[in-house]
Backbone as numpy.savetxt, mean C-alpha at the origin, in Angstrom:
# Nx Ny Nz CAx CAy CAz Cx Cy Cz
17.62 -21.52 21.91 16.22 -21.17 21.78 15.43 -22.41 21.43
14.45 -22.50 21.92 13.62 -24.08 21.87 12.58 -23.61 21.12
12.41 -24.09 19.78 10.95 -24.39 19.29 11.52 -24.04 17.62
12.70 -23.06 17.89 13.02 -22.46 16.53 14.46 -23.29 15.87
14.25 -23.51 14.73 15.34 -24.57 13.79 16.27 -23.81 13.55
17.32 -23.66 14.36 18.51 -22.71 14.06 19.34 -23.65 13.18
19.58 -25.07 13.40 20.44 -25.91 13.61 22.11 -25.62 13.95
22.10 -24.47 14.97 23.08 -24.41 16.18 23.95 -23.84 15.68
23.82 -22.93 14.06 24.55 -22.36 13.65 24.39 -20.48 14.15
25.26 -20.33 14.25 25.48 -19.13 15.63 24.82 -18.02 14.41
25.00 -17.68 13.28 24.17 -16.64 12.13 22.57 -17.05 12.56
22.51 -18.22 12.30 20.75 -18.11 12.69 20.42 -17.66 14.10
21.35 -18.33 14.55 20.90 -17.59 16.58 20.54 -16.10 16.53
21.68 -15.56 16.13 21.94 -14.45 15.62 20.40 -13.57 15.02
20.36 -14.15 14.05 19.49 -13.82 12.89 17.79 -13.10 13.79
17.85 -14.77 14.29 16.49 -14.72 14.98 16.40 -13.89 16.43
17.42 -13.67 17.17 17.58 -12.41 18.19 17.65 -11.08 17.51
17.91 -10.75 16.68 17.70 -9.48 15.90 16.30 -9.02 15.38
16.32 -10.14 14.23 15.29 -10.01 13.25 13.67 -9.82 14.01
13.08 -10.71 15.02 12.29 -10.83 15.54 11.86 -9.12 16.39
12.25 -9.64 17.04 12.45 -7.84 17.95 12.09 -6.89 17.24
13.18 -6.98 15.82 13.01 -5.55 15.42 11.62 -5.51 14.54
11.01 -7.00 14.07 9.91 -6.34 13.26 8.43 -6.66 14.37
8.66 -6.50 15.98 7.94 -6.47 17.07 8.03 -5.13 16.85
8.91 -4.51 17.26 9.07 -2.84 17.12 8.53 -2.41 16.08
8.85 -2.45 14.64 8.15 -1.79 13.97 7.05 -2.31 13.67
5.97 -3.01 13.74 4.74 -3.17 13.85 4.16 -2.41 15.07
4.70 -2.17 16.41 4.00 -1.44 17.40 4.16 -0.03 17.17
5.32 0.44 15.97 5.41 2.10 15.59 4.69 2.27 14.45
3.84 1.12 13.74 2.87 1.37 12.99 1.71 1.55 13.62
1.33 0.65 14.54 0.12 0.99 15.02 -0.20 2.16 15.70
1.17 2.73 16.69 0.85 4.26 17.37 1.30 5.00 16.47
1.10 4.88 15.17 1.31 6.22 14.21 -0.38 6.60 14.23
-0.36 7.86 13.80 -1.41 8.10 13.66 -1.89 8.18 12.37
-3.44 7.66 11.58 -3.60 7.25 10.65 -4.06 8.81 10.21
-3.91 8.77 8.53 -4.18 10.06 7.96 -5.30 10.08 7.62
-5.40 11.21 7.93 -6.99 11.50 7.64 -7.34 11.69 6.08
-8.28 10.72 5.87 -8.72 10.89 3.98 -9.86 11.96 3.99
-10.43 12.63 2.97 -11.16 13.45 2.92 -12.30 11.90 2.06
-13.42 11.90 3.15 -14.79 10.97 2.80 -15.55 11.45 1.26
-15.26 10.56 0.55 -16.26 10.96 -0.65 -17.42 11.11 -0.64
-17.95 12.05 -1.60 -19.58 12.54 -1.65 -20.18 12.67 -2.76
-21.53 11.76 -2.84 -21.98 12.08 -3.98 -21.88 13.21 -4.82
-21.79 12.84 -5.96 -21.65 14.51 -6.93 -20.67 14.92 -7.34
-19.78 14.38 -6.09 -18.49 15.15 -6.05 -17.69 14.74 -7.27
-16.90 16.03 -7.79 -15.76 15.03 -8.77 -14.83 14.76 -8.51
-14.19 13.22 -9.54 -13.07 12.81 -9.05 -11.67 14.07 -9.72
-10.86 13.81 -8.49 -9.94 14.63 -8.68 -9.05 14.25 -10.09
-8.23 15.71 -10.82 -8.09 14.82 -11.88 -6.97 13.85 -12.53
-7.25 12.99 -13.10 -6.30 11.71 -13.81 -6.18 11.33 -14.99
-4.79 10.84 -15.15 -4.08 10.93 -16.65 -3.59 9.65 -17.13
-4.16 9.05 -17.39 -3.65 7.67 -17.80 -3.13 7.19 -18.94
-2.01 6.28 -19.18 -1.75 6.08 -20.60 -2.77 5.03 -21.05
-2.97 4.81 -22.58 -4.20 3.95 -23.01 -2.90 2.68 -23.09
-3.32 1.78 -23.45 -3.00 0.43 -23.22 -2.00 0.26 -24.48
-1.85 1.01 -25.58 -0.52 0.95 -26.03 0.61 1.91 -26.18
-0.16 2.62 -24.98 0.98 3.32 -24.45 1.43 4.72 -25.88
0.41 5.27 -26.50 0.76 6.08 -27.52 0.47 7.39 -27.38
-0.80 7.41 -26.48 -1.61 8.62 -25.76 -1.99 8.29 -24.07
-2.50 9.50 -23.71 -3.00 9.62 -22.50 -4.37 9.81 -22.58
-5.08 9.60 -21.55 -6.84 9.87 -21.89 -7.17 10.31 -20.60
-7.21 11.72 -20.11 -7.87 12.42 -18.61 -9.04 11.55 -18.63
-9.37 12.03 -17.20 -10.92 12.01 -16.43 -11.78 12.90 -17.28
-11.32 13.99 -17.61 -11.69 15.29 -17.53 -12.28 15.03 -19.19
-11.31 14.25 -20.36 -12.11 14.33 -21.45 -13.37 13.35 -21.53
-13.47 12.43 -20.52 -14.53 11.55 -20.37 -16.03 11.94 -19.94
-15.79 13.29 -19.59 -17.32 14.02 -18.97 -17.90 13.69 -19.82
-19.24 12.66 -18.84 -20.90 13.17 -19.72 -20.56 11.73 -20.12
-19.75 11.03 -19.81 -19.88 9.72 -20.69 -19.56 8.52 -19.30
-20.60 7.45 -19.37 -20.23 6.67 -18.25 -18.81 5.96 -18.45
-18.74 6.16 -16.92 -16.91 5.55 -17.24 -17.33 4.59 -15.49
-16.48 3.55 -15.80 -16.31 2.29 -14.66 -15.18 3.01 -14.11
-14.71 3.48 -13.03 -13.14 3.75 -12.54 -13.10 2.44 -10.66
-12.40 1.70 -11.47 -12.17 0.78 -10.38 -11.04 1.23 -9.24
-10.77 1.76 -8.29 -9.25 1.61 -7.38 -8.88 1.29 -6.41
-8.46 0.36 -5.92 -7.91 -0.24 -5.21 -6.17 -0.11 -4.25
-6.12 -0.40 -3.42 -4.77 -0.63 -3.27 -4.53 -1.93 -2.23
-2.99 -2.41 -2.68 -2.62 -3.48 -2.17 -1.21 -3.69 -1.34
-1.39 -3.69 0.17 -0.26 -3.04 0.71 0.08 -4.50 1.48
């Protein structure tokens, strides 16, 4: 194979005829998956509810006891 640094050891030949392909394939069975449908948020609406431990970990503090009081809820995800 020309361009790729096997250095002619037959595991890398190997490696790179496998490895390649297969994550060609699964990137093209991600894309024809079909994406799930989220339900679009709406003003007003409430957040569904959540239980978090506080930061030393001794209690939990809901959504739900926070009513009526401004709360920041940041969320993110990182895939």
């Amino acid at each position: 194979m020309r361009g790729i640094a096997t250095s002619g050891c037959p595991y890398h030949v190997a490696m790179h005829s496998v490895v390649i392909p297969a994550a060609v394939v699964l990137v093209l069975i991600g894309l024809a998956a079909p994406a799930a449908e989220a339900a679009e948020p709406r003003v007003g609406e409430l957040h569904p509810e959540l239980r978090l431990p506080t930061l030393d970990g001794t209690q939990t503090i809901s959504l739900r006891s926070l009513r009526g009081k401004r709360v920041l809820l940041l969320q993110f995800a990182s895939w």
